[in-house]
Structures are given as C-alpha cells and as structure tokens.
VOKEDREN-375730 format. One record per residue (C-alpha): residue in three letters; x, y, z. Coordinates in nm, 2 decimals, always signed. Each point is the difference from the previous one (the first is absolute). Example, Ala and Ser with C-alpha at 12.3 -4.5 7.8 and 13.67 -1.06 7.14 Angstrom:
BEGIN
{'ALA',{+1.23,-0.45,+0.78}}
{'SER',{+0.14,+0.34,-0.07}}
REM end
This chain:
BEGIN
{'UNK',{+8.06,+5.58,+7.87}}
{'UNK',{-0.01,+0.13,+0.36}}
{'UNK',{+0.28,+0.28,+0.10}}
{'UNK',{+0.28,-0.11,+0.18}}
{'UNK',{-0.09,+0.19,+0.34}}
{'UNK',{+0.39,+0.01,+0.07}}
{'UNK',{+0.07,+0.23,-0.28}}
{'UNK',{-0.33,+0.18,+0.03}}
{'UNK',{+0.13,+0.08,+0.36}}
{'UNK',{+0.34,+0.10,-0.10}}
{'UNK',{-0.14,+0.30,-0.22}}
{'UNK',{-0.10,+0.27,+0.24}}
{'UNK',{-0.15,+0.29,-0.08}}
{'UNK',{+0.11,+0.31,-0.02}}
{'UNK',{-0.08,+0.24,+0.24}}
{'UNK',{-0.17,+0.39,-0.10}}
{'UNK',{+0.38,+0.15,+0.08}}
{'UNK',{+0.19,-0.27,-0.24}}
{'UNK',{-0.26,+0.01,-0.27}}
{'UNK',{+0.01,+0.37,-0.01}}
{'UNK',{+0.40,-0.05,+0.00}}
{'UNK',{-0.03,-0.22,-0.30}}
{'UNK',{-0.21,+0.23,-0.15}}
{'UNK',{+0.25,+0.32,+0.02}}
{'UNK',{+0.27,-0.25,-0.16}}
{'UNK',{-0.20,-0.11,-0.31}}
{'UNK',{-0.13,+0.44,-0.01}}
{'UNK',{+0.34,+0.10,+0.03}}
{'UNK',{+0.28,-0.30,-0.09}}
{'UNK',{+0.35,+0.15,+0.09}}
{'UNK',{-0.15,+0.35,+0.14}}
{'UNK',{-0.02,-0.08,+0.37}}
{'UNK',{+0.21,-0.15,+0.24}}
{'UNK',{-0.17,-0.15,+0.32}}
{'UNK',{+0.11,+0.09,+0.34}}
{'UNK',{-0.01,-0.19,+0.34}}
{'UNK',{-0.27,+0.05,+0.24}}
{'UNK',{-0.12,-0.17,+0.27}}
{'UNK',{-0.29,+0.23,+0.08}}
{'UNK',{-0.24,-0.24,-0.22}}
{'UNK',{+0.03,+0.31,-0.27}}
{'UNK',{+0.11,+0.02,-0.34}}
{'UNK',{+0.30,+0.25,-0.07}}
{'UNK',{+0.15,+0.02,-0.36}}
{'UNK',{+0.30,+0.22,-0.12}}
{'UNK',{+0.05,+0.15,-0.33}}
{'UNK',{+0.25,+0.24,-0.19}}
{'UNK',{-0.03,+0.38,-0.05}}
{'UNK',{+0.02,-0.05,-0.34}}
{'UNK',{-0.31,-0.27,+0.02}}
{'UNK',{-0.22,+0.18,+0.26}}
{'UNK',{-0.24,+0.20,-0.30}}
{'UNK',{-0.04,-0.36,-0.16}}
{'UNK',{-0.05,-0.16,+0.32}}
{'UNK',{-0.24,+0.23,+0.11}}
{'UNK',{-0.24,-0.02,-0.28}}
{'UNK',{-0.04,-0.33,-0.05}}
{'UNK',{-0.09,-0.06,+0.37}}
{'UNK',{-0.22,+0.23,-0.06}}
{'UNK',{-0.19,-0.15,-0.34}}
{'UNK',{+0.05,-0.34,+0.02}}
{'UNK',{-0.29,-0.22,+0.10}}
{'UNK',{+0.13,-0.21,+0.20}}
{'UNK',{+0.19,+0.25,+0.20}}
{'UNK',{-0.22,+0.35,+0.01}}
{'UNK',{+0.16,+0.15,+0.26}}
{'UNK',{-0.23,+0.38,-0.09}}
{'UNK',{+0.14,+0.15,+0.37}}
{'UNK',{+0.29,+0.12,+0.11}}
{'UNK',{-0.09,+0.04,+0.36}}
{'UNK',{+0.40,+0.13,+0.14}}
{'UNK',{+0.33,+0.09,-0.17}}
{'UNK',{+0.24,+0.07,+0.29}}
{'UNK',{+0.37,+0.01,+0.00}}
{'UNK',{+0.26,-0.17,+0.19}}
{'UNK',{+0.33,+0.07,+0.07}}
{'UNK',{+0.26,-0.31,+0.05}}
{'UNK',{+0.33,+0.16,+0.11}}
{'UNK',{+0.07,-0.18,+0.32}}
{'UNK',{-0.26,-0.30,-0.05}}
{'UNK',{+0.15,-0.31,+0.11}}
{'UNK',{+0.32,+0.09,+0.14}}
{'UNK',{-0.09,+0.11,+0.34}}
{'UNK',{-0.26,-0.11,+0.34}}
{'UNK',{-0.11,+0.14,+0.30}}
{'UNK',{+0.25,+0.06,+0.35}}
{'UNK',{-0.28,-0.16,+0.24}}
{'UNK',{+0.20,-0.03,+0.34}}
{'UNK',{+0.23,+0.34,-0.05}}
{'UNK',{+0.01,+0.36,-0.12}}
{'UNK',{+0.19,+0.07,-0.35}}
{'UNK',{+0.14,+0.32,-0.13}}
{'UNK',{-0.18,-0.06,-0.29}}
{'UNK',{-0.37,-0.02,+0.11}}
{'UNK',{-0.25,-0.27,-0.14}}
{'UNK',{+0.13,-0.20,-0.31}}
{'UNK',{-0.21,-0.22,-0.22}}
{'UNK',{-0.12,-0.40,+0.13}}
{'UNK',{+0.12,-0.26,-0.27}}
{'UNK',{+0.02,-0.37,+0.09}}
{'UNK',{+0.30,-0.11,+0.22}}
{'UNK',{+0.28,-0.13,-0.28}}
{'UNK',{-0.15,+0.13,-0.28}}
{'UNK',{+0.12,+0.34,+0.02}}
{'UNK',{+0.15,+0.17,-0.39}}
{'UNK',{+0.33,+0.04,+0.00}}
{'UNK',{+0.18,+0.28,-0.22}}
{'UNK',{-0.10,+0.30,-0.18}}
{'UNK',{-0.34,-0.03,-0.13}}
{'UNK',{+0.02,-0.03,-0.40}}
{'UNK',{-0.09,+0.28,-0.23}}
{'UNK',{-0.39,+0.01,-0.14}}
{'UNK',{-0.12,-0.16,+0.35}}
{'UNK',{-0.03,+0.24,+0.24}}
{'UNK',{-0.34,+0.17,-0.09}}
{'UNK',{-0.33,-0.20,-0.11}}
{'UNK',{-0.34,+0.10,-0.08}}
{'UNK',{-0.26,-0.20,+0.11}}
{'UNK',{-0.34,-0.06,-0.17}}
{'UNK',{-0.31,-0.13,+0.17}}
{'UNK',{-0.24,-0.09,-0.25}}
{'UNK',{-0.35,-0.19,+0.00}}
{'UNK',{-0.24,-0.20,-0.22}}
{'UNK',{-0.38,+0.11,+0.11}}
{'UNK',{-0.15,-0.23,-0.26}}
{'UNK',{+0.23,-0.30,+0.06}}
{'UNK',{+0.06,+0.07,+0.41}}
{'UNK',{+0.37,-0.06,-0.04}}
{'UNK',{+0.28,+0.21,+0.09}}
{'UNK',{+0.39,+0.10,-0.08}}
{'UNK',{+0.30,+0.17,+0.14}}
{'UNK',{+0.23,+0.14,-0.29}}
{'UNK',{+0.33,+0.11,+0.15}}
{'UNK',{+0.24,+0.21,-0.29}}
{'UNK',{+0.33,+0.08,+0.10}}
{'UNK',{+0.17,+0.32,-0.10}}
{'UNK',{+0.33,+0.00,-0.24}}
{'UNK',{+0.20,+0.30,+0.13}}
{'UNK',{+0.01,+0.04,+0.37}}
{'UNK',{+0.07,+0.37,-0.01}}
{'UNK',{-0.33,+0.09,-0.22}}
{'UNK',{-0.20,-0.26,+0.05}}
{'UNK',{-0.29,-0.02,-0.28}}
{'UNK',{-0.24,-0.25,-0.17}}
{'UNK',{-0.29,+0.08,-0.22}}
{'UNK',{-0.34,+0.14,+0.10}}
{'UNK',{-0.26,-0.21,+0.01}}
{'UNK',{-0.25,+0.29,+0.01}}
{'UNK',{-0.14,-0.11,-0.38}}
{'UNK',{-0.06,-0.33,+0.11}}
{'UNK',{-0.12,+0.04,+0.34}}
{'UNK',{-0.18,+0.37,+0.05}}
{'UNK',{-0.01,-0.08,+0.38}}
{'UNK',{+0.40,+0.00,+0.05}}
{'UNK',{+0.04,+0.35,-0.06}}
{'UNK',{-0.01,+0.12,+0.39}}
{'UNK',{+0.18,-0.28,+0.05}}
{'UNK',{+0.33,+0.03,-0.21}}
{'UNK',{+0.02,+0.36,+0.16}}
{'UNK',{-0.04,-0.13,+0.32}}
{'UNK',{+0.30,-0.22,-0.08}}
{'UNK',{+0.19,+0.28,-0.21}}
{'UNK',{-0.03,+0.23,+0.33}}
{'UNK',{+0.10,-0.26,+0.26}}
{'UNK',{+0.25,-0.19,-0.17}}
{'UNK',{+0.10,+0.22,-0.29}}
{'UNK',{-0.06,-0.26,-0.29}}
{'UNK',{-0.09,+0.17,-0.27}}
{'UNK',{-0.26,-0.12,-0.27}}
{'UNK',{+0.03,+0.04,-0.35}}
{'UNK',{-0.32,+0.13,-0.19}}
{'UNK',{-0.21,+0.09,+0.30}}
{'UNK',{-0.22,+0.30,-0.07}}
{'UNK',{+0.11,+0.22,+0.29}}
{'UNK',{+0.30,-0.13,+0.25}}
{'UNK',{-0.04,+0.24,+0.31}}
{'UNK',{+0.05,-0.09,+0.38}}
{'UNK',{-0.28,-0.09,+0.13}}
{'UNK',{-0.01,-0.05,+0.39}}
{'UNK',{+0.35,+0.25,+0.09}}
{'UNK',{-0.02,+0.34,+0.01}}
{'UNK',{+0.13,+0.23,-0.25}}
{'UNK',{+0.37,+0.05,-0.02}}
{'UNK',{+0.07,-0.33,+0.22}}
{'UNK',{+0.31,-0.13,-0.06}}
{'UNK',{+0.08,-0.35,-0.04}}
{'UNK',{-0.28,-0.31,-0.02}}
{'UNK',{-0.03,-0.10,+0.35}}
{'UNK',{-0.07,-0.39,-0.03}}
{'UNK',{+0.34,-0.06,-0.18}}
{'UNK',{+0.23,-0.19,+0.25}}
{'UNK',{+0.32,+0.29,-0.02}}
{'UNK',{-0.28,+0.23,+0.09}}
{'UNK',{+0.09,+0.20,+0.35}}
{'UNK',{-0.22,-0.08,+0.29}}
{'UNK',{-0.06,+0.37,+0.07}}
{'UNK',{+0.00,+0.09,-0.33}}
{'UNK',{+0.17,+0.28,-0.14}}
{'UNK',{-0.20,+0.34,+0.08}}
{'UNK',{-0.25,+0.13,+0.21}}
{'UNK',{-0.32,+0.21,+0.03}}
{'UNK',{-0.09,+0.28,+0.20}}
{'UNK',{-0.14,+0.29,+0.04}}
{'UNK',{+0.19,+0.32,+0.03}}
{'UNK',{-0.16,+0.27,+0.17}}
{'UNK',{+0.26,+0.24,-0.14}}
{'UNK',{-0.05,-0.07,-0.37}}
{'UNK',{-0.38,-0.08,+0.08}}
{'UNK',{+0.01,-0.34,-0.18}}
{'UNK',{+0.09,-0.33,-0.01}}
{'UNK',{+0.38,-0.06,-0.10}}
{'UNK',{+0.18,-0.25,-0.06}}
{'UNK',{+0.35,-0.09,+0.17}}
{'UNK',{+0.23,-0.30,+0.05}}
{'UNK',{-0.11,-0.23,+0.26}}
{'UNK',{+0.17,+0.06,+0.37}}
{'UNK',{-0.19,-0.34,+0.15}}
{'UNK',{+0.34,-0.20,+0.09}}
{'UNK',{-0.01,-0.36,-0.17}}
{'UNK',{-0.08,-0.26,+0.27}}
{'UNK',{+0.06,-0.37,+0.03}}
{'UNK',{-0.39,-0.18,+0.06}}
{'UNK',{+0.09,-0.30,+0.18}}
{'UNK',{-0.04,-0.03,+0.39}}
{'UNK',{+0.34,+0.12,+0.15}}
{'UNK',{-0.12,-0.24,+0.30}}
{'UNK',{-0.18,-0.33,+0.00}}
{'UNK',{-0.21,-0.07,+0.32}}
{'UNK',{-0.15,-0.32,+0.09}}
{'UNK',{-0.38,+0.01,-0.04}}
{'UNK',{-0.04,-0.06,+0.37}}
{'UNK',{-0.41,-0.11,-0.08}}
{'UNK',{+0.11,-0.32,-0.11}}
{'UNK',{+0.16,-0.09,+0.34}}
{'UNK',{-0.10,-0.34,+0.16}}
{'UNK',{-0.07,+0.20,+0.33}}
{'UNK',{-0.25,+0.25,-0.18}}
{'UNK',{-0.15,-0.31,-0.23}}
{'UNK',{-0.06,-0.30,+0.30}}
{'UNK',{+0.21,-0.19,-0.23}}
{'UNK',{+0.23,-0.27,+0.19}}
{'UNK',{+0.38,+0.16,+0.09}}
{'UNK',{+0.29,-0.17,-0.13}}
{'UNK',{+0.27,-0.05,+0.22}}
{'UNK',{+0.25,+0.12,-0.24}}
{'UNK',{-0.18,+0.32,-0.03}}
{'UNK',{-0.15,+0.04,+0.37}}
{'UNK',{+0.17,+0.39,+0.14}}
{'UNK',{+0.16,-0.06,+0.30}}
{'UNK',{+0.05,+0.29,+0.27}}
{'UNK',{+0.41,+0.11,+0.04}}
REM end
C-alpha cells in the first residue's frame, strides 16, 4: 500500500526549538511552565521550590545536557508594563519604560512578581540552548536557591546579581558584592534605586583620605527640556521637491 501523500503532508516536523520543548516536558512533566517569546528562543518558568530539581535534571538528562550556565542576571519588574516613553514633550518624571500601546498593567503588581532570576544555560554536546527565568516569593528579601552545586560557573554570577539587585541566594559558598565598593548602600539596578545614588566619594585633604558623605549632586529630569526640528532633513538642504503646504514664505 502506497501512503496517502495528504496525510503524510499534514504531519510536519518538528523544528530543533519544539523538539527540545517536548523534550523538557516529558524530563520535567508539571515542573515548568512555558513562557511567550517571539525572539525564536525558548524561555521556561519554574517555582522556587522546583529550581534544585529543575536544575539537575537539565543538567543529567540526555536528551537535555545543558553542562553550562553561561549568565545568571537579575531583573527587577516593578514598573514593567505600566508605563512608555514622552516622545514629543518634557515630563517631571524623566524616561519611563516602552510597553506596547494598549497593553499597559494596570494595578499594583502582585506579591512574589516583582524580582526574577534569570538563567542562561547551554548544551555543548547537543548545541541547544535555554533561558530559565525563577521568580522570587517575597518581594522584600528576595531569595531562591544556589545553583553553585550544580553549575560551578554561576558563582560570580549570583553575586553579581546579589550586589546589583539584592536577591539573595541560599547555599552559595560566599555572598559578597562583587562590582560596588565597600560600604555602598543600596543595589543600584533595582528600579526604587536613586539616580544619584545615595553617597559620595572624595578625597578630603583635611582627614588625608577618602570619606564618604551624602551625595550633594541635585536629582535631574533626563529628557530634552526642548525638542528642535532636525533642520538636516529639510527638503531645501536634501534637493528633495517642496510641498506647497510646507514651502516658508517671507512676512
């Protein structure tokens, strides 16, 4: 019997991003929850409580063997979604964040979702990659597991993340800042965090050091306080034809 060529067309195959997407589901039934992305990427979320579990069997498994984590970074979601750029005037309130027109959050943003860790990981034997996003459960001290016993390379990393963000991670072998200086105060990449920050550093030729104090730099608004035509894109200065509409005319 010959194959119906109908029905052999109808079955398409799977591409390398929906295979590997079946695969995590059969590895990890009920672990992970996939998220949208039109970047052509795979991006699946799991729990706190789940991210251990998680981690080692993306590791182990054969058909997954992702052996690298190449970046955990942190993000912070406070005002995502709920506010886009003042292109044509000034605001008091300086540059907000772009989100599609109409599709902008509305209300308080719900407990557990403000902070996430993100996880980068790769398979060098299969050539396949993953994006692991974990968010954190209490807002006010964020924290998930260390991955440091699964992955050795996210070490650096998850302080980079504790130091910037202030998520703190449970089980790693020594949580310092990383990148601020000693005695900084706050984690700079968080979305409350001041512009200027909140002290300074100079040298004081008194004490013959370098002190700290609070910061004198007076918060300012970076948006344009004036918005001037771009005068090299005028027909006269291009050869391009003059509309009548927009043809200057001497008073």
């Amino acid at each position: 019997m010959s194959s119906d060529p109908v029905n052999s067309a109808a079955v398409a195959t799977p591409t390398r991003l929906e295979a590997l997407a079946q695969a995590l589901s059969l590895a990890l039934p009920g672990k992970l929850t996939r998220a949208p992305n039109t970047a052509g990427e795979l991006t699946f979320e799991a729990t706190p409580e789940a991210l251990l579990g998680v981690a080692q069997v993306l590791r182990d498994a054969p058909d997954l063997k992702f052996e690298m984590c190449m970046d955990v970074c942190g993000v912070d979601y406070l005002s995502h979604g709920r506010g886009e750029w003042t292109t044509e005037s000034a605001t008091s309130s300086g540059f907000s964040r772009g989100v599609a027109r109409g599709a902008q959050r509305q209300g308080e943003l719900p407990p557990g979702r403000r902070f996430a860790v993100i996880y980068h990981l790769l398979s060098i034997s299969l050539n396949q990659r993953l994006r692991l996003r974990v968010y954190c459960a209490d807002d006010e001290q964020p924290m998930v597991d260390s991955v440091t016993g699964i992955w050795a390379g996210a070490n650096w990393f998850e302080r980079e993340a504790f130091d910037l963000f202030g998520i703190l991670f449970k089980g790693h072998p020594d949580l310092r800042r990383l990148l601020t200086d000693y005695g900084f105060i706050g984690h700079p990449f968080r979305k409350d965090f001041p512009l200027s920050g909140n002290v300074e550093v100079r040298y004081d030729p008194e004490k013959g050091r370098v002190v700290y104090q609070p910061v004198t730099i007076d918060p300012r608004v970076l948006v344009p306080k004036v918005i001037r035509h771009d005068n090299r894109y005028d027909p006269q200065l291009t050869n391009a034809p003059v509309h009548p509409s927009s043809a200057k005319t001497d008073g």
